[in-house]
Every structure is written in structure tokens, then in C-alpha cells.
C-alpha positions, 0 to 999 in steps of 0.5 A: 407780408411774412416773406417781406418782413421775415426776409432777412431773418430767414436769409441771416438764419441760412448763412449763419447755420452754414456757417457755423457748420463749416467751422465747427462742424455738427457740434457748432450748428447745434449750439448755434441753432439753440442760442438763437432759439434761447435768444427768441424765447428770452426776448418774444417779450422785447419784441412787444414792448419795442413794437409799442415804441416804434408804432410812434415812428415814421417809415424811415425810422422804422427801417433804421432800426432793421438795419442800423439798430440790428448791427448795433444789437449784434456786434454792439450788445452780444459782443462789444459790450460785453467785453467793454464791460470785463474791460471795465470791471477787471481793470484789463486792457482791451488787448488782455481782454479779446485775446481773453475772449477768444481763447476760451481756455485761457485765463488772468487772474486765474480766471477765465473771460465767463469768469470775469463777465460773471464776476461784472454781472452786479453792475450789469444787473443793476445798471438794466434793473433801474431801467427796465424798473423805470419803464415799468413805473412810468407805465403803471403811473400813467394816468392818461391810459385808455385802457385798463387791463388789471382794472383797480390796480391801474387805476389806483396807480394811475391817480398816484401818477399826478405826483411826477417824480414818484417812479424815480423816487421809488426806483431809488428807494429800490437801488439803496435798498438793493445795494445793502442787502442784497449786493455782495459786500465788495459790489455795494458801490458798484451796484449803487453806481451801476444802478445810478447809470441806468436811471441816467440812460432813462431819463436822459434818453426818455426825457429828450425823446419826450422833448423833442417829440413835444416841443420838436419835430411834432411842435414844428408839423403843427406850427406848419400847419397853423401856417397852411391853414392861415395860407388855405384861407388866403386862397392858397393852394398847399399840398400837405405831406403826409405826417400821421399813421394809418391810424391818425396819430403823427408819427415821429420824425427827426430828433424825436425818432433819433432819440426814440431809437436810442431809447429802443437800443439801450431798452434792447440791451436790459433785455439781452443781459439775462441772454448773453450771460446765460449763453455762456452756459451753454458754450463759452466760445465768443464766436458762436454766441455771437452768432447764435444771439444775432440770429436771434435778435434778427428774428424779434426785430422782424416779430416787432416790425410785424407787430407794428405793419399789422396792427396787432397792438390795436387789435389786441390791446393788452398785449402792451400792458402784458409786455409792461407787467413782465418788463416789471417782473424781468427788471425784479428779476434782474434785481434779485440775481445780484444775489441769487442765481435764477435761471434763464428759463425762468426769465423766458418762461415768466415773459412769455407767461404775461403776453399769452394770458394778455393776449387770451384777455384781448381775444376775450375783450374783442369777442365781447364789444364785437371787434374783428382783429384784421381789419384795420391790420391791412390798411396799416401794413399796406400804408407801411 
């Protein structure tokens, strides 16, 4: 199971080091062997939160984000994207700006590229800030949730759930907010509009996922089975495909899986902001961080793909909650850095810090009704 699922972490892990070593020497592989264990650390988090997103989708699905969502991550989010956005940002043309990044000593307007990503971070932190900041609402409005792991405070928040549009409201009380006070005087219609895009991303991509999943492919599996039913009383003999998980749910398929992967991807570049512009920290060679980061981002899609196979979100049930509570705290943190410097550590440290008190509170909950973490972990990983 760990071979199958950790399998091409391992082999990207063995290439990548090797690589760096033959281009850069010792030196190299040191660097890129920490950005990759900084990139773990920072998104351990991540890899909760995206396991409670992919257990709703189908095997195919599953597979697209270890392939497809995994180039996406590297190539898309720890290189393209960042240069996209000092593009946009500085004003520069796409050519000014690789030639920038790969020349780490050379600078436009007296600024080096770590410059100039520095100077974008505003619009970065609050266009990931308002999403992470939406998510983390949703789930504390919530008022359909099964179990409760801060008990009064989930409860209270879950009544105030009725009212629909609360998480956006607040989200834009927060942004105003953020834009005049904390903003730096010259970025307060950055950070507005920056912010604005990322309750866009949310909404556009949650909503249609919900959509489709609601009214879709979901829709369609139940109007196909009214129809079998009508045929099986008739006499008929069909043949059901599968469409439900090892644990009963119905999984999503088509359209609904489609936007749920895009969902996980932008979800996926909040939480790789603080990681890419902490990397610069450490080198400012856009190769290395690169590839340092993409080993990275290949072992949290192994751990969530995990996850998901073992059943470990059932069995431990607050892990989800722990993943959501430091989703608010990255998206607060997120907010703040617009105007203060908060190291990385602190990011990893804060995440890591509500999955492992989450997880000692399941471990006490499964002791106390008697559950036995595993057992329905092997019929899952077998069925996946």
C-alpha cells in the first residue's frame, strides 16, 4: 500500500536529488533537499484538508489529481504562477520577466525578480486569504455537520449557518477592513481587488461543483435508478454499475469531479503561497525552488491519496475539523502578512499544531465508544 501510493514520490525524490547534485553540486542538493522538507512540513495541513475533498470523487478522478493535478502544482503553481504574477504586478513583459528569474543577480528597476514577488506579495496574500477565509466560514456554518469537535463553539456557529450568505458577508467586512488598515497605502486597490478575485474563485468554483454534484452527475445516477427500479418491477434484469464508495456515499463523477478538481487546485495554490515565497529565503535560484517544492507537493499528494485509501478521515474524525481550524489560522495569517513579516515556521508550526491535538482528540474518542481505527481502512484501500 505505502510502495503503491508513495511510489513516485519516492522515484521524483531519486531523480530530483540527483539531479540537482550533478548540476549544482553538494550545495545544490542541499538546498533542494530542505525546500522540499519545508514544502512537507508547510503543507501536511493541505493534505487533510484535500483528502476530505477527494474522498467524495470517483477513482478516475482520484488519478487525475496524482497526474495531471500534480503537474499543474509544480510547473503551474511553483513556477508559472509566480512569474504571471510579477508580470502583472510590475508591469513587465513575459520576456523581462523569465529572463529576470533566471538571472537571480540581475535586476529592472533596480530590483531583483525575489524583489519584485515581494513587492506582489499584497495582492497574493489576499487574494489566498479571502479563499482559505471562505472555506474556513463555510465550515464553521455548517449546520448539518455530524460531529462536533469544539462542541459549544460549532454549535453556536452552526445555528447562525441558516442565514446563507453570512461567510460571504463576513469575508467582506474582513477585506474592507484589511484594505484600510493594514494594507500599505499605495496597495489598498490591490489588496481590495486581489481580495474580490479570490471570494470569485471560491464561489464560482465551489458553487458550480455544488451544482453539478446536486443537480449533475449525481442528479442523473438517481434519476437512472428511479428508471432501473421502474424496469426491475417490470421484470427487467439490469445490471447497476457501481457509483458509491466503500463507505455507501456516491461519489462524484463527470462535471461535479471536474469542478471539485479545480476546486483542489486553486485550494492547493492558497496553501503553496506562504511555501514558494518563503523559498526565496533560502535560495533565489528559480530552478531549484522548483524543483525542491515539486518534491515537496508529490509527497502531500501521495499523503492525501493515503489518506483517502485508508480511510483515515473516518477513522479519526477530527482531523477534518483540526485541517479546517488551521485552514482559519493560515488564512489570519495570510491577512496579517500584508503588513507584518511572519515567518514560515510559524505557518508550519501553527498547521501541524491542530492536526496533531485533532488527532490525540480522536484517538481519545475512539477509545471512549470503543472504535478500532483499521477496520474499515482495508476494505477502502482495497476497493480503491
Amino acid at each position: 500500500m505505502v510502495i503503491r501510493t508513495f511510489g513516485w514520490s519516492f522515484a521524483v525524490t531519486a531523480v530530483g536529488l540527483a539531479v540537482a547534485a550533478y548540476f549544482w553540486g553538494a550545495t545544490g542538493f542541499g538546498i533542494v533537499l530542505i525546500l522540499s522538507i519545508l514544502e512537507i512540513s508547510l503543507s501536511f495541513d493541505n493534505a487533510v484538508v484535500n483528502a476530505t475533498i477527494l474522498k467524495k470523487m470517483n477513482a478516475f478522478w482520484q488519478k487525475m489529481f496524482l497526474t495531471v493535478g500534480i503537474l499543474i502544482a509544480v510547473f503551474g503553481m511553483r513556477l508559472v504562477f509566480p512569474l504571471l504574477i510579477v508580470c502583472l504586478t510590475a508591469g513587465m513583459s513575459p520576456t523581462d520577466v523569465v529572463d529576470l528569474a533566471f538571472h537571480e543577480d540581475k535586476m529592472i528597476d533596480g530590483m531583483t525578480y525575489a524583489n519584485h514577488l515581494d513587492e506582489a506579495h499584497p495582492a497574493i496574500a489576499a487574494f489566498g486569504g479571502m479563499f482559505l477565509l471562505m472555506i474556513f466560514l463555510d465550515f464553521m456554518f455548517d449546520e448539518e455537520r455530524e460531529h462536533h469537535w469544539v462542541g459549544p463553539l460549532e454549535r453556536f456557529t452552526g445555528k447562525l449557518g441558516k442565514l446563507d450568505v453570512l461567510s460571504t458577508l463576513i469575508a467582506l467586512i474582513v477585506l474592507v477592513v484589511t484594505a484600510q488598515t493594514i494594507a500599505p497605502a499605495h496597495k489598498e486597490g490591490t489588496v481590495m481587488v486581489a481580495g474580490v478575485l479570490g471570494l470569485i474563485a471560491y464561489l464560482g468554483v465551489g458553487g458550480l461543483s455544488d451544482y453539478f454534484e446536486t443537480h449533475g452527475t449525481l442528479g442523473e445516477i438517481n434519476a437512472a435508478e428511479d428508471d432501473e427500479d421502474d424496469e426491475a418491477e417490470e421484470g427487467a434484469a439490469v445490471a447497476r454499475p457501481a457509483r458509491s464508495g466503500p463507505n455507501g456515499a456516491q461519489l462524484a463523477a463527470g462535471k461535479a469531479a471536474f469542478f471539485l478538481f479545480l476546486y483542489l487546485e486553486v485550494l492547493d495554490a492558497s496553501f503553496s503561497f506562504d511555501g514558494v515565497v518563503g523559498a526565496f529565503a533560502i535560495t533565489q535560484d528559480l530552478l531549484m525552488i522548483t524543483l525542491g517544492l515539486g518534491i515537496g507537493a508529490m509527497y502531500i499528494r501521495s499523503l492525501t491519496v493515503y489518506l483517502v485509501r485508508q480511510g483515515t478521515l473516518d477513522d479519526y474524525v477530527y482531523l477534518e475539523h483540526g485541517a479546517m481550524y488551521a485552514i482559519g489560522a493560515l488564512a489570519s495569517i495570510l491577512i496579517l502578512s500584508i503588513k507584518w513579516e511572519i515567518h514560515e515556521v510559524i505557518t508550519g508550526v501553527v498547521g501541524v499544531g491542530f492536526i496533531g491535538v485533532a488527532l490525540i482528540s480522536s484517538i481519545m474518542r475512539n477509545k471512549r465508544i470503543g472504535h478500532v481505527p483499521g477496520q474499515n481502512g482495508e476494505a477502502k484501500a482495497e476497493a480503491a
